[in-house]
C-alpha positions in Angstrom: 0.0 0.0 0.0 1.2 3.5 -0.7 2.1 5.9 1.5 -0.1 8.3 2.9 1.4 11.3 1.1 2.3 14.5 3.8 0.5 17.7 3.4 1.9 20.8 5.3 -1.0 22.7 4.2 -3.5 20.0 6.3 -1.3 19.8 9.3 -1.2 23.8 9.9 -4.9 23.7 9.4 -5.1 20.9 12.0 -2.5 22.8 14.3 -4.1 26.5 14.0 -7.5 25.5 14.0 -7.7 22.3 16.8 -4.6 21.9 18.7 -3.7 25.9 19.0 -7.2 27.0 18.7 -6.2 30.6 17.1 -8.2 33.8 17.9 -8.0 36.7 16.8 -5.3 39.5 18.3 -4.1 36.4 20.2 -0.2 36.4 20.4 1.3 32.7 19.0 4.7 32.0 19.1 6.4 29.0 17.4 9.5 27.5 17.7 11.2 25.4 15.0 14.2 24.9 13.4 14.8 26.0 9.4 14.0 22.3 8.3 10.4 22.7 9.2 10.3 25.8 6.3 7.1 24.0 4.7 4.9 23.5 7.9 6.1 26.8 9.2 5.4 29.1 6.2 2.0 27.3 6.2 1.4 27.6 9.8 2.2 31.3 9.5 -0.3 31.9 6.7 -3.0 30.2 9.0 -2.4 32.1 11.7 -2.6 35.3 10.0 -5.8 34.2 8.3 -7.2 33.7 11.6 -6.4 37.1 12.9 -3.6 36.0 15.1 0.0 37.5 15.8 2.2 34.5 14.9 5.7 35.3 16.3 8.1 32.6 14.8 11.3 31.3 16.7 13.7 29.9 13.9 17.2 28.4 14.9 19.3 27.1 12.6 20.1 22.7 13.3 22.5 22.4 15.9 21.9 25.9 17.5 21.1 24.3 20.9 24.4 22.1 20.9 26.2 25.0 19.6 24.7 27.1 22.6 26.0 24.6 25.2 29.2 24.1 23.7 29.9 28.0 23.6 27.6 29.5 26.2 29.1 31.8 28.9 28.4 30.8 32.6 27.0 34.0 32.6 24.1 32.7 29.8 24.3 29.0 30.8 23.0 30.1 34.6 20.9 33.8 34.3 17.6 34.8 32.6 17.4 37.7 30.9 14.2 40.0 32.1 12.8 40.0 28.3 12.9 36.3 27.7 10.5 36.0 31.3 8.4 39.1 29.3 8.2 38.1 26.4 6.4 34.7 27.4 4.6 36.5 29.9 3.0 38.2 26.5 2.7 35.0 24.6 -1.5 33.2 24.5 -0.7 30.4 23.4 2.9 27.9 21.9 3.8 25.8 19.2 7.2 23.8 19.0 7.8 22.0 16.2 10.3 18.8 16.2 12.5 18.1 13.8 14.6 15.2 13.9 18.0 16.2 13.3 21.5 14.2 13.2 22.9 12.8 16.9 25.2 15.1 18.2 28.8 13.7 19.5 29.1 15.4 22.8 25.5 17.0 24.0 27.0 18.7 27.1 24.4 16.6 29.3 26.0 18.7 32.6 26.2 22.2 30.6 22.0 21.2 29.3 21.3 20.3 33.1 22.4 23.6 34.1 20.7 25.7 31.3 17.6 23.8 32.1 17.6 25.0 35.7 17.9 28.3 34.8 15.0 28.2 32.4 12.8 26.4 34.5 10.6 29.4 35.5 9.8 30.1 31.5 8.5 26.6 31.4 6.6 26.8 34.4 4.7 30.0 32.5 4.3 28.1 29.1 2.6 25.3 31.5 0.3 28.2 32.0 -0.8 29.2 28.6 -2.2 27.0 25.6 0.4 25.0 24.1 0.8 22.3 21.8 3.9 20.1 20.2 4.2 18.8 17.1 6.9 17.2 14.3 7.9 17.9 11.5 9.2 14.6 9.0 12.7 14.6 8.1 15.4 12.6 6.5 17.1 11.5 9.9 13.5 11.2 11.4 13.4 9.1 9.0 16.7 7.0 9.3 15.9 6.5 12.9 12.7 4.7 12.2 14.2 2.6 9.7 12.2 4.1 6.8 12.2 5.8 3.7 11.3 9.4 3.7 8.2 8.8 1.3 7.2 6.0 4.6 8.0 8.5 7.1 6.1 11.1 5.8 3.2 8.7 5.7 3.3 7.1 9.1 3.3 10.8 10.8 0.5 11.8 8.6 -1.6 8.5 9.4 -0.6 9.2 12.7 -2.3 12.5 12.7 -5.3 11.5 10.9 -4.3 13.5 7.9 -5.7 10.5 5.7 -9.2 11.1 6.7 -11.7 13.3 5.2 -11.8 15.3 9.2 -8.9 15.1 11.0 -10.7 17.2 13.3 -13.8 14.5 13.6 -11.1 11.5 14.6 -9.3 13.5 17.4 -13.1 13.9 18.6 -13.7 10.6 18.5 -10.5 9.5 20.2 -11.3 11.7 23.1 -14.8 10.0 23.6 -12.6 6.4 23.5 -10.4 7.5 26.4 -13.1 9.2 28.5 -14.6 5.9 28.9 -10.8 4.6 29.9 -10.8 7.8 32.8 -14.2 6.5 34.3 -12.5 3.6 35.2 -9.0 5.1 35.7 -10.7 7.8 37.9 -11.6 5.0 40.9 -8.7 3.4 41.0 -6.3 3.8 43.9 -3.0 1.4 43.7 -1.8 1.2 40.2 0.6 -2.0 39.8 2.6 -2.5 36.3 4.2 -6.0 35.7 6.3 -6.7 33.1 9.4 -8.1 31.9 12.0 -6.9 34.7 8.9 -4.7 35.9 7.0 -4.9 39.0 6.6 -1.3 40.6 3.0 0.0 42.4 2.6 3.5 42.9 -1.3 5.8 44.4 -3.1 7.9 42.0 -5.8 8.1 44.8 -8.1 11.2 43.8 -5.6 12.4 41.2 -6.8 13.7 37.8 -6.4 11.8 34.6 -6.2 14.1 31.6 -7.5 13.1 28.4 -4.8 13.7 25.9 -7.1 14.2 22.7 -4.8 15.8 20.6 -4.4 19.6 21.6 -1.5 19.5 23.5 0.6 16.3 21.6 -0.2 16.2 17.7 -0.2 13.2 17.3 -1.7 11.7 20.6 -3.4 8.8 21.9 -2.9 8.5 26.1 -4.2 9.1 29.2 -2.3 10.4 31.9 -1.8 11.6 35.3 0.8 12.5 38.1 1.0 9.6 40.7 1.6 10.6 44.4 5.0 11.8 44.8 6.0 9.4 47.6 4.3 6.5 46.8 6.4 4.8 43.5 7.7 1.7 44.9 9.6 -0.9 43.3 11.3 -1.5 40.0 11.3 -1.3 36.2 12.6 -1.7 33.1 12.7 0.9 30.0 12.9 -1.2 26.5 12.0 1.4 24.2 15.0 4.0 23.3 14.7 7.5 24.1 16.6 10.9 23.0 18.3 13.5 24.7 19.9 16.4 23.8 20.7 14.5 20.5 21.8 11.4 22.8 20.5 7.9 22.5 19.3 6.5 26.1 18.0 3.1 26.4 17.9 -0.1 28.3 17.1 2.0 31.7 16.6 0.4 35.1 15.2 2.4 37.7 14.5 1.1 41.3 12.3 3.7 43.3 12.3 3.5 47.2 9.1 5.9 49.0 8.8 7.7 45.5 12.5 8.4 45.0 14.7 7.0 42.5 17.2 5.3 44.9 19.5 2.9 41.7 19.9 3.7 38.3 21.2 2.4 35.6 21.3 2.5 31.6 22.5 0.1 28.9 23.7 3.0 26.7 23.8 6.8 28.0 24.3 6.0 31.2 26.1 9.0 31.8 23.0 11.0 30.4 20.9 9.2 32.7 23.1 10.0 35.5 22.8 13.9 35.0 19.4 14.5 34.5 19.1 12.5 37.7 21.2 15.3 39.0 19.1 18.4 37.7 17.6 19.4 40.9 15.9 16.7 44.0 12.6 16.7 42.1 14.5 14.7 39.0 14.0 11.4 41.3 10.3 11.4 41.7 7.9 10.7 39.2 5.8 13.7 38.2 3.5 11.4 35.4 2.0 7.8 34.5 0.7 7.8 30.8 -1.4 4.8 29.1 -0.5 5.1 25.4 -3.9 3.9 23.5 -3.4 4.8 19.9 -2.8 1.7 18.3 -2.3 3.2 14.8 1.2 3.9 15.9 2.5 0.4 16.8 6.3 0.7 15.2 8.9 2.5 17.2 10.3 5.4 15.4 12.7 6.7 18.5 10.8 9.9 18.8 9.0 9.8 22.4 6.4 12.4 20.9 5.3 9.1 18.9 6.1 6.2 20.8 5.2 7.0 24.0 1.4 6.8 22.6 2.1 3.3 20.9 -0.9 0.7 22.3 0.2 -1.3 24.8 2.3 0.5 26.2 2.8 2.7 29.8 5.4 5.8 29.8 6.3 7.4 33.4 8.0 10.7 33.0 10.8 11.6 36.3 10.5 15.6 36.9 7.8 17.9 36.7 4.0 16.7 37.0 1.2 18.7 34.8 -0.2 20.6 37.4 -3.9 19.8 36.3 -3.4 16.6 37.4 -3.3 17.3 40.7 0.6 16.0 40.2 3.1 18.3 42.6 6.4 18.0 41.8 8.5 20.2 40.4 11.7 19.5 38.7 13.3 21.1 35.9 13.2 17.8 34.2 10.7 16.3 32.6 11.4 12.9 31.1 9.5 10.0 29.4 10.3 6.5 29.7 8.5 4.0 28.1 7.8 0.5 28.9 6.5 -1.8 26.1 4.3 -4.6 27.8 2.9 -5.5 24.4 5.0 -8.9 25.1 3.7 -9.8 28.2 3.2 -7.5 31.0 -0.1 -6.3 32.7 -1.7 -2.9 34.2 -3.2 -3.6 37.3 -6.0 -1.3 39.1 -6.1 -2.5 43.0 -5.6 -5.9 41.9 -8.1 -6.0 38.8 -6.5 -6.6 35.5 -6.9 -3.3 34.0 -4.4 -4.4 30.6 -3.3 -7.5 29.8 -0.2 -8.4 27.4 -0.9 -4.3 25.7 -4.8 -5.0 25.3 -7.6 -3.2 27.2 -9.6 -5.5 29.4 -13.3 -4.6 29.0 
C-alpha cells in the first residue's frame, strides 16, 4: 500500500485551527528549526488568516548544541528579564520537532544547568495554551528505519491526515479514552508487571487528563501525576529514548518511597546520570501515561510518537502537569517508556486493567 502522502497545508490547518485553537489578536509563538520551512510558512499563513500574531522562533540545526558548547556561565545560569516578558506576553505555543543528526558530545551537565535556569519560562508556558508537534525529516526518518516517502506517511496516518476530518477522529479519540478515565478515575493502587517490571505507585483522587490531541499532535494517552512518595519498586525501560541529540536506552530504575534510589542505563548511562542530578525533584515521578493509539505500533525513536504506541505505559521523572493534581517540580521532565505488548499487565487494585498491551473490557 502506498504511503499516505504528507501535506503541510492539512497539518497547519489541523495545528491552528484544533490543537492551538487561534483567535483573533491572540499572540502565538512557534519554535522550529529551518527544516520545518514548509509546515512553518503554512502555519504562519493560517495564523494570519485567523487574525492571530504569529511570532516565529527559527534556529538554525544544531543551535542548541552550539549554545552549550559555547555558552558563557553567565548565559548558561541567568535569565534575561525579556525572555521571562516576552512569554509573559505570549497566549498560546507551538514547537515543532524536527529530527536532526545525533550530536557527539550534547554537554548533558552544561543542558542540566541551562535547564535549571530556564525552568521558571517553562513553568509559565505550563500556564498558557500550548501544543507540540513534528515535522518529517530525512534522519527522522533514518531512525525509524524508513524511507522518507514512509516516514512522511506514518506521521501523517498518525495524525489522521488521511481522513476526510482530522478534526472529527481527534473527537472521537477523546470519547474512547473518557470511557478509559471512568474507570481510571476510581482506581487507587496502580501496579505494572512486566518483563523486569513490577513497581505500584497511588493515584488516589488524582486527575487523569484526556490527551485528545491539543497538547501532543499526534496523541493517543491518558495520563496523570502519581503521588510523589508513593512509586515503589522497580522497572525496566525497552524502548529508546533521546536527549539532547543522545540515545538512552535499556534503563533500570529502582524507586524507594517515590524516589529514585538505583539507576542504571545500557547506553547513556552518563546522560541518565545527569538529568538525575538536575535538581531533588528529578528522582520522583511527576506522570503515568497509558498510550492507546494503536495506529502507531512501530517504534520510530521519537517519544512524541512512541510513548502513545498501544500497549504501552510511559512514566516521565520531573515535573508533574499541574492539572493533574501531580506536585512536583523539577526542571526535568522525562518520558520513559515500557512496552508490555510482550507480556506484561496494568493492574487497578488488583483487577486486571491491561493484559499483554490489550484493554480488558
Amino acid at each position: 500500500m502506498a504511503a499516505t502522502p504528507y501535506d503541510p497545508v492539512r497539518h497547519a490547518e489541523l495545528l491552528a485551527r484544533y490543537c492551538l485553537d487561534a483567535q483573533p489578536g491572540q499572540r502565538v509563538q512557534v519554535s522550529a528549526t529551518t527544516l520545518a520551512l514548509p509546515l512553518v510558512e503554512a502555519l504562519h499563513r493560517e495564523l494570519l488568516g485567523l487574525g492571530a500574531r504569529p511570532v516565529l522562533r527559527l534556529e538554525y540545526p544544531g543551535q542548541q548544541d552550539d549554545f552549550y558548547r559555547h555558552a558563557s556561565d553567565l548565559l548558561l545560569d541567568s535569565l534575561h528579564p525579556a525572555d521571562v516578558a516576552d512569554m509573559e506576553a505570549t497566549d498560546a505555543t507551538l514547537r515543532i520537532l524536527t529530527p536532526q543528526p545525533p550530536v557527539t558530545d550534547s554537554h548533558p551537565d552544561r543542558r542540566t544547568r541551562h535547564a535549571r535556569t530556564v525552568a521558571p519560562i517553562g513553568a509559565l508556558r505550563s500556564q498558557r495554551r500550548w501544543s507540540l508537534t513534528l515535522f518529517p525529516t530525512p534522519e527522522g526518518a533514518g531512525a525509524a528505519g524508513m524511507s522518507l516517502t514512509d516516514y512522511e506517511g506514518f506521521v501523517a496516518d498518525a495524525l489522521f491526515l488521511n481522513t476526510p476530518d482530522p478534526v472529527a477522529e481527534w473527537v472521537r479519540v477523546r470519547e474512547r479514552q473518557a470511557r478509559l478515565i471512568e474507570r481510571l478515575s476510581r482506581a487507587d493502587q496502580v501496579r505494572i508487571l512486566g518483563p523486569d517490571t513490577d513497581l505500584t505507585m497511588s493515584v488516589k483522587g488524582r486527575t487523569w487528563a484526556n490527551s485528545d490531541g491539543k497538547r501532543n499532535m499526534p496523541s493517543g494517552e491518558v495520563f496523570t501525576g502519581p503521588h510523589e512518595q508513593s512509586a515503589s519498586g522497580h522497572i525496566y525501560y525497552g524502548l529508546p529514548t533521546s536527549v539532547g541529540g543522545r540515545t538512552v536506552q535499556g534503563i533500570r530504575l529502582r524507586f524507594e518511597a517515590g524516589r529514585v534510589v538505583e539507576a542504571s542505563a545500557e547506553e547513556g548511562d552518563d546522560v541518565l546520570q545527569a538529568s538525575l542530578a538536575t535538581d531533588e525533584g528529578a528522582r520522583y515521578l511527576g506522570e503515568l501515561g497509558i498510550g492507546t493509539n494503536y495506529g502507531i505500533q512501530v517504534p520510530s525513536r521519537n517519544i512524541l510518537f512512541d510513548e502513545k504506541i498501544g500497549g504501552t505505559v510511559h512514566l516521565a521523572l520531573g515535573r508533574s502537569y499541574p492539572e493533574t493534581g501531580g506536585l512536583n517540580e523539577s526542571a526535568l521532565h522525562w518520558d520513559m517508556i515500557c512496552d508490555l505488548r510482550g507480556g506484561g499487565q496494568v493492574l487497578l487494585d488488583g483487577e486486571v486493567f491491561q493484559q499483554d498491551g490489550q484493554f480488558v473490557e
